[in-house]
N, C-alpha and C positions, 0 to 999 in steps of 0.2 A: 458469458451470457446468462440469463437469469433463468432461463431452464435448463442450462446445465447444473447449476447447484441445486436449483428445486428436484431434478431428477436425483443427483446422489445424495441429497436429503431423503428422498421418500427410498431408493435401492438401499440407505443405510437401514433406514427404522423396516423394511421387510426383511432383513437378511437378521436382525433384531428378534423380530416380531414370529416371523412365523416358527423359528426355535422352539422360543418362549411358550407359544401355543403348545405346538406338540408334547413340549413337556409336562406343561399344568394340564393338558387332559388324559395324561398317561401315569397319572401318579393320584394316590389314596386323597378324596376330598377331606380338605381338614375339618377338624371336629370344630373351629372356629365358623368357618361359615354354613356347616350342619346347621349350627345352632341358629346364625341369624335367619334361618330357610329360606336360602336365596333359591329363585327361580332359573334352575339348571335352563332350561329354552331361552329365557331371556340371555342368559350368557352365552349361548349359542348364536344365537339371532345376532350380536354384535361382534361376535370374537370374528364369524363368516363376512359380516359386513365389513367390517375394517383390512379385513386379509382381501377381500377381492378389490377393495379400491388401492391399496399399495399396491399388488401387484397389476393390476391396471397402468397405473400412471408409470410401476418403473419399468415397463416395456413400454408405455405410448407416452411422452410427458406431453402435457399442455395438447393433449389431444382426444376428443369426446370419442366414448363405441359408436361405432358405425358399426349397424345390424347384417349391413351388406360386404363386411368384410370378414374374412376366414378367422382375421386376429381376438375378435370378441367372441367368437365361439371355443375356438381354442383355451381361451381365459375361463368361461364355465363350464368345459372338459375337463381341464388341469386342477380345477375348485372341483366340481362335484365329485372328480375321481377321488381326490383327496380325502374328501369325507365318506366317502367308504370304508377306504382304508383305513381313515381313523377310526370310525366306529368299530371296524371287526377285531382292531387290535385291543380297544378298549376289552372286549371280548373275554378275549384272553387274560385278562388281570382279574386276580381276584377280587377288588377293589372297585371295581367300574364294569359296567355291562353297558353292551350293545342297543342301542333303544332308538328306533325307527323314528321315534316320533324329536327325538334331537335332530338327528339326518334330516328332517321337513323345518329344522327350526336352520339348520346352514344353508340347506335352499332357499328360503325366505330371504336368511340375509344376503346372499351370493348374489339374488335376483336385485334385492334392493336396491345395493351398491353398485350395480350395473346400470339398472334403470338411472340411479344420481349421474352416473360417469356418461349417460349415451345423454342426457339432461341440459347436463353443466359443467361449469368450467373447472378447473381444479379445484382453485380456490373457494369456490361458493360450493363444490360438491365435499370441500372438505369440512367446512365451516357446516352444511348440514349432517354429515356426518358425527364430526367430534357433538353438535348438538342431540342429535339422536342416543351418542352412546351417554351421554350425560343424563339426559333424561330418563332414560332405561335403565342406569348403573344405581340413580339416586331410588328407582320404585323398583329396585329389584329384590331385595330384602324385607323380610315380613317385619323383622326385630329392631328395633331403633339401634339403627349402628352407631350413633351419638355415644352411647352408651356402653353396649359389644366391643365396637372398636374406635376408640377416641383418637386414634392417631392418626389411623389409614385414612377416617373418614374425612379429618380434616385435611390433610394433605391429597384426597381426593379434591376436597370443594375449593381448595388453595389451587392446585397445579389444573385441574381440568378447566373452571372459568377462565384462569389467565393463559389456560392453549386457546379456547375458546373467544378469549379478547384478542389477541397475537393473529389469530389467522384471519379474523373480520377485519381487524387495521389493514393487513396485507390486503384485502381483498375493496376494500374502498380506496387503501393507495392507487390501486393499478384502478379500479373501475369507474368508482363515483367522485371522486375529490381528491384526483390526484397534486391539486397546483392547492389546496384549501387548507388556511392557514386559522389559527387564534380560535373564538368561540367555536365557530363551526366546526370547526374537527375536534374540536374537543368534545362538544356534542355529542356529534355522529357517531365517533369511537366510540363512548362510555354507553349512549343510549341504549343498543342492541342488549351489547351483553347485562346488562342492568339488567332488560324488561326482561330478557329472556329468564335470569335468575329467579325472578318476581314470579312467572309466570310458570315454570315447572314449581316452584314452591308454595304454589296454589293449586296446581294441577292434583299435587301433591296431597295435598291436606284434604283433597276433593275424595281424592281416593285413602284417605280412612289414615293417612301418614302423618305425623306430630310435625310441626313446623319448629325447629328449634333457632332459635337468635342467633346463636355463637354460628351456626355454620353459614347463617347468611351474612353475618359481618365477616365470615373469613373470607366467603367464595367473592364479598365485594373489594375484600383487601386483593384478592388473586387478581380481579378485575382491574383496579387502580393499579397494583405493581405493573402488571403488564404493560399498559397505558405508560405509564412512567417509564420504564426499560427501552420499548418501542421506542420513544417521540426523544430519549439520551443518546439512542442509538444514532435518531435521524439526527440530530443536532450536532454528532461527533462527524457523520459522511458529508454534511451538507456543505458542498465548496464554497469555498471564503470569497468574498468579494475583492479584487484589485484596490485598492484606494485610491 
């Protein structure tokens, strides 16, 4: 069934993910992103966002919060305790301190991702998601990461578009054009994530950020592979005709 693999896909990436958290905020900020002066809240604000919607979905799959059940409250007990504990431990390192006003930036996201998940449906609460951490991730840095960091950055604006193309196809297979073949889906696919690239890298430039060419011809190659990967994928499942 197609929510059993969507479920042990999202149970993989949070048994993943939430590790991974606790150890990047329990250990000395590198002097690499001292330098680009990333905005510690804005990393808070999606690290919380992204963790309450996996563990959303891999206890409920294919299923929206409903406010009126014990299950969604449980979910922002289990998250906000969480970040207490983190913050206090941070505490204790001499490296990181305790700071109230991160805790209001996990709330934020905790709420957010809740409000997406009681919203919408997997798919389109994911697809606004990976959008939001994209648009956050690319204005989160004061310092042309172009520059700081030429590798990360581009394998950011490569792999994050083409997640970002990958779950909108998903999400127009199953909703808008599921039988929709030739120009039209080709369309449909490429449009979104196009404009949306266009449209953070205006957002961007609005707010005082260098537009650099090389990243938006990468994040459009991310866009295109995906597209491509997708539609080889569908082409290899698609059952053969009898003759």
């Amino acid at each position: 069934m197609a929510s059993s693999w969507q479920q042990k896909l999202t149970i993989g990436a949070l048994v993943l993910y939430w590790p991974a958290l606790f150890i990047l905020v329990h250990i000395p900020i590198p002097q690499l992103v001292r330098r680009a002066n990333v905005s510690d809240k804005g990393v808070h604000f999606i690290a919380y966002l992204i963790l309450v919607f996996l563990l959303w979905y891999a206890l409920n799959p294919n299923r929206k919060v409903n406010w009126h059940r014990a299950s969604a409250w449980w979910v922002l007990l289990v998250i906000a305790g969480y970040g207490i504990v983190d913050e206090l431990l941070q505490d204790c390192m001499a490296a990181r301190t305790c700071d109230i006003r991160d805790y209001v930036a996990n709330l934020v996201g905790m709420l957010t991702g809740m409000i997406l998940c009681s919203l919408l449906n997997f798919w389109l609460a994911l697809l606004v998601v990976v959008g939001i951490a994209i648009f956050t991730l690319t204005n989160i840095a004061k310092a042309n990461l172009t520059d700081l960091m030429p590798i990360t950055n581009a394998m950011f604006h490569f792999f994050a578009y083409g997640f970002f193309t990958v779950v909108w196809i998903q999400y127009i297979h199953r909703y808008l054009l599921p039988k929709a073949q030739g120009g039209k889906w080709l369309v449909t696919s490429l449009a979104l994530p196009t404009g949306f690239l266009l449209i953070v890298k205006i957002v961007s430039s609005i707010l005082g950020k260098e537009i650099v060419a090389k990243d938006v011809v990468i994040a459009g190659s991310g866009i295109l592979t995906a597209f491509l990967l997708v539609s080889l994928i569908g082409l290899l499942h698609k059952p053969r005709q009898l003759s």
